[in-house]
FIKOLZA-1660 file (N, C-alpha, C; in steps of 0.1 Angstrom, whole numbers, plus 5000, padded with zeros to 4 digits):
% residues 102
   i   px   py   pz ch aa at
   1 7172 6155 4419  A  X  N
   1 7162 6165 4424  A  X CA
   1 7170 6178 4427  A  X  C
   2 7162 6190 4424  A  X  N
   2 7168 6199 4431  A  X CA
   2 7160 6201 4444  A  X  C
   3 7169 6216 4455  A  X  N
   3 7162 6215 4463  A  X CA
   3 7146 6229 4463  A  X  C
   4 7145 6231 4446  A  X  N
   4 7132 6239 4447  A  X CA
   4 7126 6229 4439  A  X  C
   5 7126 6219 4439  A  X  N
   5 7116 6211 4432  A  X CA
   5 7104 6210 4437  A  X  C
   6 7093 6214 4426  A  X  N
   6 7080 6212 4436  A  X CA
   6 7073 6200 4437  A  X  C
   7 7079 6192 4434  A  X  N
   7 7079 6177 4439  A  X CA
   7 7078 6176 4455  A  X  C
   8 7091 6180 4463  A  X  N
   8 7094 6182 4477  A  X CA
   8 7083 6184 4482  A  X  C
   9 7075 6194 4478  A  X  N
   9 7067 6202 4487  A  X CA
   9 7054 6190 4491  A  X  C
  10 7054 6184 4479  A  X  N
  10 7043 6168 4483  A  X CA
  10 7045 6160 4488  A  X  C
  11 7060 6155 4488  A  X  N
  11 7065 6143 4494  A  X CA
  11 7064 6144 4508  A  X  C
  12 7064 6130 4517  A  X  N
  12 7060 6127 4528  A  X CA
  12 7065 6114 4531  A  X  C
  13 7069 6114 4543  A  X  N
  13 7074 6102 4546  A  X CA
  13 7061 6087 4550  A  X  C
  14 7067 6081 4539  A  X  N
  14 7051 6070 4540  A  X CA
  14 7047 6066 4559  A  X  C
  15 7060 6064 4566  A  X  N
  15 7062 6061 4581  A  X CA
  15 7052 6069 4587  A  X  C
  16 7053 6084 4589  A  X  N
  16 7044 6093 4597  A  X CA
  16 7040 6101 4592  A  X  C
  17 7040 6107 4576  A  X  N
  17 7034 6113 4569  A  X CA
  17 7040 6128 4569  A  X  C
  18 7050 6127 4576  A  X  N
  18 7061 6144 4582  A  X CA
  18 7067 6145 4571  A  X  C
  19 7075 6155 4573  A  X  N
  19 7078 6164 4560  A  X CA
  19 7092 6158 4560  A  X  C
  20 7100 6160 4548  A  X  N
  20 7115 6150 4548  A  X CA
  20 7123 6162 4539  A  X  C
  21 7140 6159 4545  A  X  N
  21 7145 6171 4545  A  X CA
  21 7155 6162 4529  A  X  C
  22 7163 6172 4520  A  X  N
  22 7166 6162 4503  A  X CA
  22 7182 6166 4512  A  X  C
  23 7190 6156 4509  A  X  N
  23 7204 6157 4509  A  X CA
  23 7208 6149 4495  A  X  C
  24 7219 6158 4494  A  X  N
  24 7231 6159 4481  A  X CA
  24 7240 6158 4487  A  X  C
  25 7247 6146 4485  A  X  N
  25 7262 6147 4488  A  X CA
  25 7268 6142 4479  A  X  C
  26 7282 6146 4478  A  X  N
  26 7290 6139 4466  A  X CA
  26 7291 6124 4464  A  X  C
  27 7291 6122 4454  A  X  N
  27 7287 6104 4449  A  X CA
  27 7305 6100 4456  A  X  C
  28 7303 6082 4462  A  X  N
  28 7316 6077 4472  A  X CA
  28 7324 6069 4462  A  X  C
  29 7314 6067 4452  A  X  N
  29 7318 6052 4446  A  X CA
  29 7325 6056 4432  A  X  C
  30 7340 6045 4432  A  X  N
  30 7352 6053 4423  A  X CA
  30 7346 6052 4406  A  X  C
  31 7348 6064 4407  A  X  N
  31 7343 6069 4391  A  X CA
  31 7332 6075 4389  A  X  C
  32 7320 6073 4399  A  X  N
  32 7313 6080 4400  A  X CA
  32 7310 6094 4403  A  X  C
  33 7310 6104 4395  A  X  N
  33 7314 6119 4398  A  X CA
  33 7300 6125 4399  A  X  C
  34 7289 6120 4399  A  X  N
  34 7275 6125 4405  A  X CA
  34 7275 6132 4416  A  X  C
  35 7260 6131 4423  A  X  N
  35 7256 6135 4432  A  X CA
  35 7249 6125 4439  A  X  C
  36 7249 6117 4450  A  X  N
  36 7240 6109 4458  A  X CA
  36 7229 6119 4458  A  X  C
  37 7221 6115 4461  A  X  N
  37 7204 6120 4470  A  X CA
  37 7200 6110 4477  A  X  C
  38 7190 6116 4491  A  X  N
  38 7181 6114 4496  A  X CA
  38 7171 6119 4505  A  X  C
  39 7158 6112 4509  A  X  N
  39 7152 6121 4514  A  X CA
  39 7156 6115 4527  A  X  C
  40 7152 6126 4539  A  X  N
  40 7158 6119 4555  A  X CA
  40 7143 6130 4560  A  X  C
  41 7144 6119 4570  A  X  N
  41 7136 6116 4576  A  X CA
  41 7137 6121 4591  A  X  C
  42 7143 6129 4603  A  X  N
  42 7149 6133 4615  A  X CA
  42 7142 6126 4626  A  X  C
  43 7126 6123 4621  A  X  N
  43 7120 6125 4636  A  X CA
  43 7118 6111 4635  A  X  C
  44 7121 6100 4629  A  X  N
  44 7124 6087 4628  A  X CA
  44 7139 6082 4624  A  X  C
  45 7145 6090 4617  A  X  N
  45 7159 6089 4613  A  X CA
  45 7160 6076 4606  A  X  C
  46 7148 6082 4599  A  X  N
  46 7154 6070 4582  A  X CA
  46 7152 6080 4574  A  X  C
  47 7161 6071 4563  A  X  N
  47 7169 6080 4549  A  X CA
  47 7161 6070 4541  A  X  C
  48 7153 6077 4527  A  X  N
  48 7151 6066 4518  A  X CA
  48 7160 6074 4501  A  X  C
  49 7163 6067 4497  A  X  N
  49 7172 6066 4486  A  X CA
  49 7159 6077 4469  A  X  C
  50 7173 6079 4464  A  X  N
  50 7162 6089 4459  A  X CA
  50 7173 6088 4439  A  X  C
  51 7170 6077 4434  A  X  N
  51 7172 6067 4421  A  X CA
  51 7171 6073 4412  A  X  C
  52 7180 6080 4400  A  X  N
  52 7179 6087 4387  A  X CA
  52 7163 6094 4387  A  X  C
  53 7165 6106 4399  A  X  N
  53 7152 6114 4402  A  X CA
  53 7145 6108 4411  A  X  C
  54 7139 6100 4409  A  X  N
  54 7129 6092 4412  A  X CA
  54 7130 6087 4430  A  X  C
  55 7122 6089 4440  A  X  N
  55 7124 6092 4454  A  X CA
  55 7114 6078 4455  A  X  C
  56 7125 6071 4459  A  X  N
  56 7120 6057 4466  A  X CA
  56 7111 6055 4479  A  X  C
  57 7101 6060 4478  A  X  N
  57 7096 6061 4495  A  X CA
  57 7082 6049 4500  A  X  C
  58 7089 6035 4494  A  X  N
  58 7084 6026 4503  A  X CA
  58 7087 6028 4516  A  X  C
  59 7079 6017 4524  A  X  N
  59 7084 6019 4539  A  X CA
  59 7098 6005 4538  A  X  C
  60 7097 5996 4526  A  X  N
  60 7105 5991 4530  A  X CA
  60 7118 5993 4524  A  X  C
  61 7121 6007 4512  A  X  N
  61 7131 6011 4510  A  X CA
  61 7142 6022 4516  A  X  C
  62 7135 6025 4528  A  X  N
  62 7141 6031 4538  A  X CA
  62 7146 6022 4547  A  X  C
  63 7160 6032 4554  A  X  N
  63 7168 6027 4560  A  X CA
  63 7173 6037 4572  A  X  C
  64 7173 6030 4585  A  X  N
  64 7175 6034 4597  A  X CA
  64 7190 6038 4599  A  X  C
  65 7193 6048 4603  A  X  N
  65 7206 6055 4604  A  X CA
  65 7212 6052 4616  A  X  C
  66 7223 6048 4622  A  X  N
  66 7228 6050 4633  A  X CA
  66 7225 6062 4642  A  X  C
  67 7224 6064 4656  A  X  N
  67 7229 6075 4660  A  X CA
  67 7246 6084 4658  A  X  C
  68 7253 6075 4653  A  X  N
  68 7260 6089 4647  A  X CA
  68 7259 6096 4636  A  X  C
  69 7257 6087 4626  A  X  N
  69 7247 6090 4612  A  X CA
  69 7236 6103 4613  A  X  C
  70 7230 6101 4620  A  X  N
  70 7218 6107 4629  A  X CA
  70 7226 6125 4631  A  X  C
  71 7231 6125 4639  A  X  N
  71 7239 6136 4647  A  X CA
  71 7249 6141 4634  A  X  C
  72 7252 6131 4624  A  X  N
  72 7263 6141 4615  A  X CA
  72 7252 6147 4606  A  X  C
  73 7242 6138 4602  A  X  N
  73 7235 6147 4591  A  X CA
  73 7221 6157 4598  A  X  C
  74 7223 6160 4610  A  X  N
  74 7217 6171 4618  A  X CA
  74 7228 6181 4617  A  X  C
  75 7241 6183 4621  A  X  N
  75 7248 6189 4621  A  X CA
  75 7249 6197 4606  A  X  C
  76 7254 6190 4595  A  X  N
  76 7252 6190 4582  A  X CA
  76 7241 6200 4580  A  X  C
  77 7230 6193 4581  A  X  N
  77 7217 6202 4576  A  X CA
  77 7216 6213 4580  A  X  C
  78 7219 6216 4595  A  X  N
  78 7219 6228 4606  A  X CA
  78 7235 6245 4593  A  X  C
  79 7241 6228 4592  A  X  N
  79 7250 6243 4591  A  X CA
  79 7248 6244 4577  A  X  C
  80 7241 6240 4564  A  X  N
  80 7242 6244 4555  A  X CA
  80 7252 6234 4541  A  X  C
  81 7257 6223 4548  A  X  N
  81 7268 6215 4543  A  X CA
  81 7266 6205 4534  A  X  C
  82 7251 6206 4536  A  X  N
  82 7243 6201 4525  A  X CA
  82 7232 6206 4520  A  X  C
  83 7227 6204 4504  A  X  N
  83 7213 6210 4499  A  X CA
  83 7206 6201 4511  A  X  C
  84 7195 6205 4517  A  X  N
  84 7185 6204 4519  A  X CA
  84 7168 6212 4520  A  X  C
  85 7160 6203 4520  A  X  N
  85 7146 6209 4524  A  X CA
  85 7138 6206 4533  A  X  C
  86 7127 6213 4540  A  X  N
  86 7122 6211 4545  A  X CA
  86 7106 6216 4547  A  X  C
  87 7099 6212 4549  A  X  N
  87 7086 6219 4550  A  X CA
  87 7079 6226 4558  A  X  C
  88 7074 6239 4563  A  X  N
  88 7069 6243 4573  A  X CA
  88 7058 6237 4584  A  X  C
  89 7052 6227 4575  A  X  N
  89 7042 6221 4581  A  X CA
  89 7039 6208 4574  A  X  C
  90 7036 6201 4581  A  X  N
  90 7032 6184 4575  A  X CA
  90 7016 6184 4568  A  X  C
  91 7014 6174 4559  A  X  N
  91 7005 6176 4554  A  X CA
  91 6987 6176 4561  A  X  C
  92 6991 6177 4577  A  X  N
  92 6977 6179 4581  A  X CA
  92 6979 6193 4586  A  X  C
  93 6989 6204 4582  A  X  N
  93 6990 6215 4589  A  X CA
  93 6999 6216 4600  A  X  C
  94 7001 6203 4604  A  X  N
  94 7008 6209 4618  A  X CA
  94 7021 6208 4619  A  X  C
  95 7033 6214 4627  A  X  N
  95 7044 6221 4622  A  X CA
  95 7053 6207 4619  A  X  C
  96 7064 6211 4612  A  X  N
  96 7069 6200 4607  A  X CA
  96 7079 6193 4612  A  X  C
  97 7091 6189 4611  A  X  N
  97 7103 6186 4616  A  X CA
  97 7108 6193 4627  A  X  C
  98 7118 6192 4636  A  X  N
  98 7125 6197 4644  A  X CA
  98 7131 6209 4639  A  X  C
  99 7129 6224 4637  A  X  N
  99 7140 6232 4631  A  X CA
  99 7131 6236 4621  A  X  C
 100 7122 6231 4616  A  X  N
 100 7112 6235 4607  A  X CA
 100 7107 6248 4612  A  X  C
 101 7103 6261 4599  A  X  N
 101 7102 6270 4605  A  X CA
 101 7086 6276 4599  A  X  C
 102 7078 6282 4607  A  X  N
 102 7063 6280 4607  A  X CA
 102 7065 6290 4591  A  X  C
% end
């Protein structure tokens, strides 16, 4: 995914319906010279996995992040260290994530 995909702009976290921010980070696994993705989630802090494109957003394919997990990919997002997105507003209008901007 990229992060203007207009995909993003629909997706929603099946959990509370809020807007979900896309991380790219470099693939960990040896040989793998990709890109991970996923979509995260802040205001629950689950990450759901996001599969040759394709954004896995069961509730049971998400996964709950530690609190430091939590705090490094806040940090991350905040400084720019990763692609991410986010939405101005969730899909009943009302404003979106923490940092989300109207």
């Amino acid at each position: 995914m990229k992060p203007d995909d207009p995909l993003l702009r629909i997706l929603a976290c099946p959990l509370d319906k809020g807007s979900l921010h896309l991380l790219t980070t470099a693939a960990s696994a040896a040989g793998d010279d990709g890109l991970e993705e996923a979509l995260y989630n802040p205001r629950l802090r689950r990450r759901y996995p996001v599969l040759d494109g394709i954004p896995q957003l069961l509730p049971s394919s998400g996964e709950q992040v530690s609190d430091e997990e939590h705090e490094r990919l806040l940090a991350h997002m905040s400084e720019g260290h990763m692609s991410n997105h986010h939405m101005s507003a969730d899909h009943t209008g009302h404003p979106g994530a923490p940092g989300a901007t109207p």
